[in-house]
ZAFIBA-670257 format. One line per 5 residues: number of its first residue (from 1); their letters; for each residue x negated, y, z negated of N, C-alpha, C. Coordinates in steps of 0.1 Angstrom, whole numbers, plus 5000, padded with zeros to 4 digits. Each point is the difference from the previous one (the first is absolute). Layout:
<sites>
NUM = a = X/Y/Z/X/Y/Z/X/Y/Z  ... .
</sites>
This chain:
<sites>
1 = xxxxx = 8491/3101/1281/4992/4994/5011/4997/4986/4997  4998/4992/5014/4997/4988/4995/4984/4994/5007  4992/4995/4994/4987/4996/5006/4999/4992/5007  4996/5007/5014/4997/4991/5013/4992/4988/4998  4989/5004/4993/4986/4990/4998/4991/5002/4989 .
6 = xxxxx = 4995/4989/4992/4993/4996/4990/4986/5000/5004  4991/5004/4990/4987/4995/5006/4991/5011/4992  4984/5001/5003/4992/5006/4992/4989/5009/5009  4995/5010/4993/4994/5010/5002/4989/4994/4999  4988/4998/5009/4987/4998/4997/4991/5010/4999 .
11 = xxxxx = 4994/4998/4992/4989/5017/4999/4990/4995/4989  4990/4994/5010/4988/4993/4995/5004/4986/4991  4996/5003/4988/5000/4986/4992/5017/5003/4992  5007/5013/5005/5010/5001/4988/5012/4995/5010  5010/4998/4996/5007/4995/5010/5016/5005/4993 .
16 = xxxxx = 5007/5005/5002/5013/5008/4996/5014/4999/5007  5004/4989/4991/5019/4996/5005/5007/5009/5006  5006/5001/5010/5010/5015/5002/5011/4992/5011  5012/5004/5002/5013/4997/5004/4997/5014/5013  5009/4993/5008/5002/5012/5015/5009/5003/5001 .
21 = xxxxx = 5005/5014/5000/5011/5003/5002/5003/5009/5015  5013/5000/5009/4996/5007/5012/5001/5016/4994  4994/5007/5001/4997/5015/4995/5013/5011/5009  4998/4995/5009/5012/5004/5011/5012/4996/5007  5010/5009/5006/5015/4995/5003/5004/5010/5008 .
26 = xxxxx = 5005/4990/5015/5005/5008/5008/5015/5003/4996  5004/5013/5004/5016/5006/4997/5009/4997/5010  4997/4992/5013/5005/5006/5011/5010/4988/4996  5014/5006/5006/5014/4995/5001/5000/4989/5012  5002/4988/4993/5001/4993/5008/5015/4994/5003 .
31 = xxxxx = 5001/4991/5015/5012/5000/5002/5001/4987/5003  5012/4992/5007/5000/4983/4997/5005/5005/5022  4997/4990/5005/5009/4999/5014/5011/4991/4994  5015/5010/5005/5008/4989/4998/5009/5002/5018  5011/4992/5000/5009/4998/5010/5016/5019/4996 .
36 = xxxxx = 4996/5002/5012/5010/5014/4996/5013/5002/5001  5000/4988/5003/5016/4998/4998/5009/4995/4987  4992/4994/4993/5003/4993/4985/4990/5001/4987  4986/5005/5005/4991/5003/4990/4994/4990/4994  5000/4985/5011/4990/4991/4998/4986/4995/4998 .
41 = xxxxx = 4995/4999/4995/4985/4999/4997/4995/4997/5020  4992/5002/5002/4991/4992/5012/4990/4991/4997  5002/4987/5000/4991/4989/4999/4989/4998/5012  4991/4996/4996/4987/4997/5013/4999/4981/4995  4999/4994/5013/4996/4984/4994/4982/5001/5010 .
46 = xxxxx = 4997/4989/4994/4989/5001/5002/5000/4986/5007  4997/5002/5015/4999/4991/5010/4989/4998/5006  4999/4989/5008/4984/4997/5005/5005/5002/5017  4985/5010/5004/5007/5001/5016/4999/4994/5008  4993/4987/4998/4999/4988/5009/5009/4991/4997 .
51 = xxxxx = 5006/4996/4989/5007/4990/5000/5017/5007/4999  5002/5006/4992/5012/5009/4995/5006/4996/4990  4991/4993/4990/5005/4997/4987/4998/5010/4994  5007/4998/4989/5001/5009/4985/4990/4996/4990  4985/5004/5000/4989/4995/4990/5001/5007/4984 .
56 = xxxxx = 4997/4993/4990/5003/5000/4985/4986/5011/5001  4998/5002/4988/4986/5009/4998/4988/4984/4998  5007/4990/4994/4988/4993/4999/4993/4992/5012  5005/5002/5011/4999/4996/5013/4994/5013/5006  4998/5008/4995/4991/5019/5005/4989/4996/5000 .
61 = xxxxx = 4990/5005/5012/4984/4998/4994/4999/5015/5007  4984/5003/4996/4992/5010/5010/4997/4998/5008  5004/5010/5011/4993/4997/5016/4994/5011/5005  4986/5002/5003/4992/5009/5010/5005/5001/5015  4998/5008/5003/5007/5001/5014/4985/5000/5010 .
66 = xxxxx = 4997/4994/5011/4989/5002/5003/5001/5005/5013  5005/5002/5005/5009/5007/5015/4999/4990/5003  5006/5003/5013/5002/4986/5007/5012/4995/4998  5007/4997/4988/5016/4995/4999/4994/4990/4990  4983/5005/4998/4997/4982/4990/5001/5004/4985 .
71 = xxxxx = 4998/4995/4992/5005/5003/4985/4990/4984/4987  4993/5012/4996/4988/4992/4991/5014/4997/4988  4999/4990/4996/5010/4997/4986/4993/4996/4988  5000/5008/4989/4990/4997/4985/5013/4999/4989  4991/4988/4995/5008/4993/4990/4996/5009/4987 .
76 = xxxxx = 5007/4992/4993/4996/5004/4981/4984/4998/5004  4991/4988/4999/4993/4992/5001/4988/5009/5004  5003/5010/5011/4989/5005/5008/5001/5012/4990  5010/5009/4993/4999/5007/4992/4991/4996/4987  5001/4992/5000/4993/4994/4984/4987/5000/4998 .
81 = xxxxx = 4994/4997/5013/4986/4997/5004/4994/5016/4998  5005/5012/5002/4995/5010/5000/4994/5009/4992  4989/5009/4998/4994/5003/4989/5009/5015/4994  5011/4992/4997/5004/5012/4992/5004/4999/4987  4992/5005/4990/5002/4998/4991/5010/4997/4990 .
86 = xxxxx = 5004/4986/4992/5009/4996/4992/4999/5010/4984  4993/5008/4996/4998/5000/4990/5007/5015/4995  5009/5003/4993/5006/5011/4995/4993/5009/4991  4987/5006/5014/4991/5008/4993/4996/5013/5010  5001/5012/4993/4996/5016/5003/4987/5002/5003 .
91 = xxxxx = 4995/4997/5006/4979/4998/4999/4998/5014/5004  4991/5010/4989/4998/5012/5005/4988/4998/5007  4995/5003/5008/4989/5003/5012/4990/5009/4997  5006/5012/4999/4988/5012/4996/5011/5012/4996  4993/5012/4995/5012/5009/4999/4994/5018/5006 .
96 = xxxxx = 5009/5000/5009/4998/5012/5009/4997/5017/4997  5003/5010/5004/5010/5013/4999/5007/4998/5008  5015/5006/4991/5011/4993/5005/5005/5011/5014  4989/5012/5004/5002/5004/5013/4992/4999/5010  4995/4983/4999/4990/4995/5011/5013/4989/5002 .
101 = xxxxx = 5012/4998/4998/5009/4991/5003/5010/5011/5010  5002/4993/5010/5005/5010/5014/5014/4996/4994  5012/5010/5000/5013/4994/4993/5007/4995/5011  4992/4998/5016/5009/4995/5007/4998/4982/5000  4990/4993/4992/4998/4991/4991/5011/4991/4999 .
106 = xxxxx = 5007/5011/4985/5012/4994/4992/5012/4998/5002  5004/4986/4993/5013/4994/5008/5012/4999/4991  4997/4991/4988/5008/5004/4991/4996/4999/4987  5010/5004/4991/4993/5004/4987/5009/4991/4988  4995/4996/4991/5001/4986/4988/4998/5011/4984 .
111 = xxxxx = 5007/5000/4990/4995/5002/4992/4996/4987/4990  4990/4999/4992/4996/4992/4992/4997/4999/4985  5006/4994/4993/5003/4998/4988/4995/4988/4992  4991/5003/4987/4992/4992/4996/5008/4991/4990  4999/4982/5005/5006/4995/4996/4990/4995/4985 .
116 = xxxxx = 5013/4996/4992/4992/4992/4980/4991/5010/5000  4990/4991/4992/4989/5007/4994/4991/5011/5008  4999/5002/5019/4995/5004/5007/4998/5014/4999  5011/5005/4991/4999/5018/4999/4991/5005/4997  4990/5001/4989/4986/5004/5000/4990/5000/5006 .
121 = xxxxx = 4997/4988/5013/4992/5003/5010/5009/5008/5012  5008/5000/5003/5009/5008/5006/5002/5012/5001  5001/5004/4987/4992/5015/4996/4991/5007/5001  4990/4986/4999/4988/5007/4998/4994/5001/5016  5008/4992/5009/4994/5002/5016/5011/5013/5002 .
126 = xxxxx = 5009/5002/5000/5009/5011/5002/4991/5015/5000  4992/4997/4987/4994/5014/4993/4987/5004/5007  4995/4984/5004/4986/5006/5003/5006/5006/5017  5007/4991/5007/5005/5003/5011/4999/5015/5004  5008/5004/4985/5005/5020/5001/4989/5004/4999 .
131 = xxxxx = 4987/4997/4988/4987/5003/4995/4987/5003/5012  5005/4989/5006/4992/4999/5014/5007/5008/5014  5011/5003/5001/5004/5010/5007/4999/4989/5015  5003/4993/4998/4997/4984/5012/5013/4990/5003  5000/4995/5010/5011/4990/5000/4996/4986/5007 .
136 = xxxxx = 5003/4987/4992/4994/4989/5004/5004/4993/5012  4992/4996/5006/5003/4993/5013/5002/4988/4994  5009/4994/5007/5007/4986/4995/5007/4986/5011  4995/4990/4997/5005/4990/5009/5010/4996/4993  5013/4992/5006/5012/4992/4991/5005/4994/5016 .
141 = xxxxx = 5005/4990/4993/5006/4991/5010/5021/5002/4995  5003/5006/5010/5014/5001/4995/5008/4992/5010  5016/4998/5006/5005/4997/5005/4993/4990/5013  4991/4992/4992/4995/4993/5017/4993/5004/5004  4989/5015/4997/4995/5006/5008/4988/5005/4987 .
146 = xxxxx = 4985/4996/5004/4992/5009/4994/5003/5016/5002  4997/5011/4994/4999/5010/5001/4991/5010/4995  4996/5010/5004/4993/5012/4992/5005/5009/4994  4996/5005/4991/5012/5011/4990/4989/5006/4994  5005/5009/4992/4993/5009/4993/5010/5001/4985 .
151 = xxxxx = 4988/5002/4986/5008/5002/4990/4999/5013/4996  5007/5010/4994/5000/5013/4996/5008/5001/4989  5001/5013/4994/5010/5004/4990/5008/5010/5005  5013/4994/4995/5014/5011/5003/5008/4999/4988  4999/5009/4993/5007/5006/4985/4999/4990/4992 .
156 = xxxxx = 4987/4998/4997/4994/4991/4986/5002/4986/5004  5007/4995/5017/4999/4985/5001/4994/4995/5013  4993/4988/5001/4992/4996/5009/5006/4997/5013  4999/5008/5013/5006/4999/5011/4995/4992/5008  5002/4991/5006/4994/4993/5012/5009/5000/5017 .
161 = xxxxx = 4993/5010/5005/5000/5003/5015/4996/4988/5010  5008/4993/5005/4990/4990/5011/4999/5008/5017  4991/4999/5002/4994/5009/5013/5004/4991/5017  4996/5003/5005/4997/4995/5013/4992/4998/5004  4991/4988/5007/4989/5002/5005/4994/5007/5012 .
166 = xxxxx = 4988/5005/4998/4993/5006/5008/5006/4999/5016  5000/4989/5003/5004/4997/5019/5016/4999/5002  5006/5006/4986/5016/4998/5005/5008/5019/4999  4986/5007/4998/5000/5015/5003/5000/5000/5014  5011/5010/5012/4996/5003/5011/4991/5012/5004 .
171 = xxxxx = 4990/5000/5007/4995/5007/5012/5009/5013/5006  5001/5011/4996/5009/5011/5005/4990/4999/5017  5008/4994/5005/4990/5005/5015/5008/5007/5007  4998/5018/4998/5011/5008/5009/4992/5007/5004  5008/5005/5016/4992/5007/5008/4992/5010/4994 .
176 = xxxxx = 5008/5012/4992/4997/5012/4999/4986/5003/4992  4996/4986/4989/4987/5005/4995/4991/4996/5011  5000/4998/5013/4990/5003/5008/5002/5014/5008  5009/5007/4999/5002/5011/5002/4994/5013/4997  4994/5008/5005/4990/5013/4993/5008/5009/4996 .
181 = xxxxx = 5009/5001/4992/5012/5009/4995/4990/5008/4989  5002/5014/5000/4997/5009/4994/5011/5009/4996  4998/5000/4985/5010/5011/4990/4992/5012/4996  5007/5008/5004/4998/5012/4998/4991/5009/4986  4994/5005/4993/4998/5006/4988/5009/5005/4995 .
186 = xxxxx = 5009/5012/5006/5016/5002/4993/5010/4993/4999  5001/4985/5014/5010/4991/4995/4999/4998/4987  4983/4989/4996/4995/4994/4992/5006/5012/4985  4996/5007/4998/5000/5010/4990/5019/5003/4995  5006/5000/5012/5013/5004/5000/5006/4985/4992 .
191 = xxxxx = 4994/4986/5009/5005/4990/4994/4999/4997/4983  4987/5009/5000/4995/4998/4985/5006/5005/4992  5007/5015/5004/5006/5006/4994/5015/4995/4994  5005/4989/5008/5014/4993/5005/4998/4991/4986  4986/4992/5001/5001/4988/4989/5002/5007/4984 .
196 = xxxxx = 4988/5014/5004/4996/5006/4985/5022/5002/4998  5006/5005/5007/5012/5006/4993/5011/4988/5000  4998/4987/5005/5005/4988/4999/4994/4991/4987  4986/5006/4994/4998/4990/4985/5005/5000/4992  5004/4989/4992/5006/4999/4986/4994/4990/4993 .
201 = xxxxx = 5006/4993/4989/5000/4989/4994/5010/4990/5005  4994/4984/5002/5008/4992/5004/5009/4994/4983  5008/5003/5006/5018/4992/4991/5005/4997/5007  4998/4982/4998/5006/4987/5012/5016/5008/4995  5005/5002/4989/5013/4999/4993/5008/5011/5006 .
206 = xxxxx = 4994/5008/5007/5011/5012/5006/5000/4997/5016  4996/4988/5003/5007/4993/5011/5009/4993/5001  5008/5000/5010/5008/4991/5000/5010/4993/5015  5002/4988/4995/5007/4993/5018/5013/5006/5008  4999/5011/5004/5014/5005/5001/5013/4991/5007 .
211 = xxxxx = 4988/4994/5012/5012/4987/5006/5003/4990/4997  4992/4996/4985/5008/4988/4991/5011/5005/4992  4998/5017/4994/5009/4999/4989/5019/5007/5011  4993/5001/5014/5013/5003/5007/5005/4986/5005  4989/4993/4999/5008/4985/5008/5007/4993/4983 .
216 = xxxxx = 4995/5003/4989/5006/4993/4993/5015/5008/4997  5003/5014/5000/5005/5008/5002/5012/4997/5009  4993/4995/5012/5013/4994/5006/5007/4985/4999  4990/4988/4991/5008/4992/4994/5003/5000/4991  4999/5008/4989/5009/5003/4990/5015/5007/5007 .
221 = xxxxx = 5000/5008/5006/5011/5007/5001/5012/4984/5010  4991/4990/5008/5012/4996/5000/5002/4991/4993  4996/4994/4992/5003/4990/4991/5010/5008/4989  4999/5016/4993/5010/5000/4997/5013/5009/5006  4998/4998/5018/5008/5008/5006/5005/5016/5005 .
226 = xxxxx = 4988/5007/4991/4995/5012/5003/4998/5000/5013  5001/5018/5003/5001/5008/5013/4984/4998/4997  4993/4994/5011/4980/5005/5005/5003/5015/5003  4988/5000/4989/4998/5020/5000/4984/4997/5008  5001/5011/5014/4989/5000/5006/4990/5005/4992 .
231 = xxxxx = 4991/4995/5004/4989/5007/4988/4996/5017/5011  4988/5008/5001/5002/5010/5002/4989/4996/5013  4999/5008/5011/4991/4996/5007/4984/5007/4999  4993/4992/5004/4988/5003/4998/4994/5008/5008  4989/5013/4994/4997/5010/5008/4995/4994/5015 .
236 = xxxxx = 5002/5009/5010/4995/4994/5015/4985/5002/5001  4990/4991/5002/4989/5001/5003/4997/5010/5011  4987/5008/5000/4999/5005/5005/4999/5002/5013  4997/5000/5011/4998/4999/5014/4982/5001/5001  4995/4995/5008/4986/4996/5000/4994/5010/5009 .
241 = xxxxx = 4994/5011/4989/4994/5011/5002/4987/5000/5013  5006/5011/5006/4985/5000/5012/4993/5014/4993  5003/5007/4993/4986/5006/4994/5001/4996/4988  4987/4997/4998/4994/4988/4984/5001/5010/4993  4994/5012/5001/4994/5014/4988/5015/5003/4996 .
246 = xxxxx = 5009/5000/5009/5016/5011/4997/5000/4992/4989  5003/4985/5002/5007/4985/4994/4996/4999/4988  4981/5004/4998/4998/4994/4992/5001/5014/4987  5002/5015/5007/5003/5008/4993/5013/5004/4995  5009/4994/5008/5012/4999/4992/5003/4989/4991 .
251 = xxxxx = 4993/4991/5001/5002/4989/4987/4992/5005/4991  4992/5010/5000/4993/5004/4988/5009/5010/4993  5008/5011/5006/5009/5004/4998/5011/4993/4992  5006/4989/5007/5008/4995/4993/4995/4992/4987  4990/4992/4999/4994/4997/4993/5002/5005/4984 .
256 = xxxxx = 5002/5012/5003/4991/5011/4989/5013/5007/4996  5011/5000/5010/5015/5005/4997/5005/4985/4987  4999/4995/5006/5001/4987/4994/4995/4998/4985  4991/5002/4996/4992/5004/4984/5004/5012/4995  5009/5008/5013/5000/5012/4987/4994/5012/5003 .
261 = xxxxx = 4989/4995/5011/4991/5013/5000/5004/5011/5011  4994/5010/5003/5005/5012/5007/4991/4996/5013  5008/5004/5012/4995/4995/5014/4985/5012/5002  4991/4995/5005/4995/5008/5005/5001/5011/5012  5004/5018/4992/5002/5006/5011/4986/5003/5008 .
266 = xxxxx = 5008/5007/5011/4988/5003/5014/4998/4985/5006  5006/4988/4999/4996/4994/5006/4981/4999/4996  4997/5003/4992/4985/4991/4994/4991/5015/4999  5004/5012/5011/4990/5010/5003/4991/4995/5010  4990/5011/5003/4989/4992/5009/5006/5005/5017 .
271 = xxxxx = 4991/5002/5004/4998/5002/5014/5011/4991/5005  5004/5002/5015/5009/4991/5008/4998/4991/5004  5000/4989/5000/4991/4990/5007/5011/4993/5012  4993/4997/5012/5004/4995/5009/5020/4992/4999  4999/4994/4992/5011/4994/4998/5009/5006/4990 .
276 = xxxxx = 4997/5010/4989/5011/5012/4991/5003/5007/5013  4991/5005/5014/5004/5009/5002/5011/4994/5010  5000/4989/5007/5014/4989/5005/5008/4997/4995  5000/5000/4983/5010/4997/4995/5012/5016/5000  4991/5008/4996/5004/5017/5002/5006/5000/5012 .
281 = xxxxx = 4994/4995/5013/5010/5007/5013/5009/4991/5003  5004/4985/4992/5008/4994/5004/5009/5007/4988  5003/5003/4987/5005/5002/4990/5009/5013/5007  4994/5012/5006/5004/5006/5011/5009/4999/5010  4993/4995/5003/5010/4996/5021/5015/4990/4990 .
286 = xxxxx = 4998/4994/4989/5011/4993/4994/5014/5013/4993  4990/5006/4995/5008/5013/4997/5009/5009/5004  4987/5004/5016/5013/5009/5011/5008/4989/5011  4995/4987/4996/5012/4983/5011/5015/5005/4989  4994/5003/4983/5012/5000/4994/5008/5014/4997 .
291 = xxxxx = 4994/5010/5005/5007/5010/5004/5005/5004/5011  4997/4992/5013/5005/5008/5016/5009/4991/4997  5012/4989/4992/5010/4995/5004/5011/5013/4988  4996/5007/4990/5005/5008/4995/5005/5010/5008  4988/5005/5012/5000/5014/5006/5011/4997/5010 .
296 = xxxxx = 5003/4985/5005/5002/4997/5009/5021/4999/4995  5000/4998/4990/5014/4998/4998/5006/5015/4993  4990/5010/4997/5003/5009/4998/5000/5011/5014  4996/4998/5009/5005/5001/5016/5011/5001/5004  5003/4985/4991/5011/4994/5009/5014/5004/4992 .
301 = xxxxx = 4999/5001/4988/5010/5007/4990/5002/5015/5007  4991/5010/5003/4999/5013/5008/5008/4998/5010  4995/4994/5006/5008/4992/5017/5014/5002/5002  5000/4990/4990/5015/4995/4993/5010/5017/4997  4992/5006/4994/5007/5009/4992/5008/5009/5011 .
306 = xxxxx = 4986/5007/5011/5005/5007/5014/5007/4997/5006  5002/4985/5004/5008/4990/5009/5014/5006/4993  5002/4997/4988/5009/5000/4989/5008/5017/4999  4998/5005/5002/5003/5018/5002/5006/5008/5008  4995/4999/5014/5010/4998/5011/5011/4994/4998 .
311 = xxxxx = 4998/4984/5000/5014/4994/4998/5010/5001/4986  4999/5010/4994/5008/5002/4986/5002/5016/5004  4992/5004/5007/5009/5019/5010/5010/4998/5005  4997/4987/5016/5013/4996/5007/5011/4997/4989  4998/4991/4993/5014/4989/4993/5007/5020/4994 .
316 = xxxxx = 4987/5005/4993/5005/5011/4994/5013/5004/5006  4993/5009/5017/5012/5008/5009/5007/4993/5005  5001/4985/5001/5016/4995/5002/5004/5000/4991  4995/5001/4987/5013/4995/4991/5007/5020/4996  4987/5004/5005/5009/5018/4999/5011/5001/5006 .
321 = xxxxx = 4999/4995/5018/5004/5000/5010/5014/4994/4998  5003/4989/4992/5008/4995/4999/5009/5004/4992  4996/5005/4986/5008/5006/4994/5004/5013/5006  4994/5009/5008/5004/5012/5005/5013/4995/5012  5003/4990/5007/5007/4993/5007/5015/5004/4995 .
326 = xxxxx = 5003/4997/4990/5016/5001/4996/5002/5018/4996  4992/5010/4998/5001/5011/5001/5000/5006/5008  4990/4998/5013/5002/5002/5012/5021/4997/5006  5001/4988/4999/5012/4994/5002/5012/5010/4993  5001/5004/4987/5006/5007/4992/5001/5016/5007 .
331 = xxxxx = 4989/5006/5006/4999/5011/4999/5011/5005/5018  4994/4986/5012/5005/5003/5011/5016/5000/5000  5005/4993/4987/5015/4994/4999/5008/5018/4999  4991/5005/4992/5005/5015/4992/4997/5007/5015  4993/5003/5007/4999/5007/5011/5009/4997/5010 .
336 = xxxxx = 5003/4988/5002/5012/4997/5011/5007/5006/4998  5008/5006/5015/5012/5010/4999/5014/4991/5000  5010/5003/4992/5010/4995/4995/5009/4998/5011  5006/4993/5004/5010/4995/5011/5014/5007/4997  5004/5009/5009/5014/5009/4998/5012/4991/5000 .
341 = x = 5011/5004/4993/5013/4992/4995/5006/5005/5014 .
</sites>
């Protein structure tokens, strides 16, 4: 890894060297736009749309857009003037419990490494960190931008999270929490049941990207010319259940087939309740829908058979009829009376 940024941990009078490193790395497969006919790169120039020149980057400034079509322009100069701190320093603020920090906060994450002599205080904030069961709130000025962050420990080394601020969280304003929606006592209980047989332990490591390692899957295979082997298709989601209790009792079912465990028979026991007993008369009426087309071709095979019987009697006595034909013939020859010489 290589360190983004230099600078020091303040924590009171002690002050502790550490290097930044980005803690994180996106996987996703990226691609280039090229021309598809020859596999040319696509170039962008960078033009001005009032004049239609070609501008260098040192000829680039910042522009605010103010509506209107008008456009505020800030120099180096107006950036300079600003109170954001020059100084390559961590200033811890105060230190929290680290589940009074809402994780919808955090933005990205830095690991930090104690540069020279700095390892012994480094340690020793690391420890009290774990000791105190706390995580420090933290100012740092990174990329041009003050920020707030938080320090914590992640496998014996010092993490720094920078957050978002408070007014750049949105407002869920949806209809439905003004809505008087009421859940049921057996939904509720049934749903509970759903989570209790969906708990485990989280292991990030038995996940995995299935449509990176098929898309890499398919550039490897043509780079070295290989037949693309489809990957397999993914189970079909379900269809969007209109009774919640069936839905939410057959995913407990499945659930539980899933670990191993034995389905609950009887359907749970217990009285009938309004909706077992519609699932029962529909489970039904599906039953004899799938037997009257049985009864119905077994009719028709009978049918068939009758129809079929008569016409194999007739074929029968013609073909008697016909063979009897040439004996008939045989027998009137011998009866004819002989013609005198």
């Amino acid at each position: 890894m290589r360190a983004i940024w230099k600078g020091a941990v303040s924590f009171g009078l002690v002050s502790i060297g550490v290097k930044l490193y980005s803690a994180t790395e996106e996987k996703d497969i990226r691609f280039h736009q090229v021309h598809r006919e020859d596999g040319g790169r696509i170039r962008y120039k960078r033009t001005c749309s009032v004049c239609g020149e070609e501008v260098t980057y040192d000829d680039i400034a910042k522009g605010y857009d103010i509506g209107g079509g008008e456009m505020v322009i800030l120099t180096d100069e107006d950036f300079a003037d600003l109170p954001l701190t020059s100084s390559r320093a961590i200033d811890v603020l105060e230190f929290v419990p680290a589940e009074q920090v809402d994780p919808i906060l955090y933005n990205k994450a830095y690991f930090l490494e104690p540069e020279g002599t700095a390892t012994k205080p480094y340690v020793l904030l690391r420890d009290a960190l774990i000791d105190s069961e706390r995580v420090a709130i933290v100012k740092v000025a990174l990329r041009q931008r003050e920020q707030l962050a938080t320090l914590r420990v992640r496998e014996g080394v010092l993490l720094l999270n920078t957050m978002l601020w408070p007014d750049e969280i949105r407002t869920p304003g949806f209809g439905f929490l003004d809505e008087d929606l009421k859940v049921r006592p057996p939904e509720l209980a049934m749903a509970s049941s759903l989570i209790d047989s969906m708990t485990g332990e989280f292991e990030p490591d038995v996940f995995t990207d299935d449509y990176r390692a098929a898309l890499q899957e398919v550039i490897d295979a043509k780079v070295e010319g290989r037949e693309v082997v489809q990957p397999e298709e993914a189970e079909e989601a379900p269809a969007a259940a209109v009774d919640l209790m069936a839905a939410l009792k057959a995913s407990v079912e499945r659930a539980k087939a899933a670990r191993g465990e034995q389905p609950t028979r009887g359907g749970g026991g217990g009285e009938p309740t309004p909706i077992s007993s519609a699932r029962s008369a529909q489970k039904a009426a599906e039953k004899k829908a799938a037997k009257a087309p049985a009864k119905k071709t077994a009719a028709k095979k009978t049918a068939e058979k009758k129809t079929a019987e008569p016409a194999k009697k007739t074929a029968a006595k013609k073909t008697a009829a016909k063979k009897a034909e040439p004996a008939k013939k045989t027998a009137a020859r011998k009866t004819a009376p002989r013609k005198s010489a």
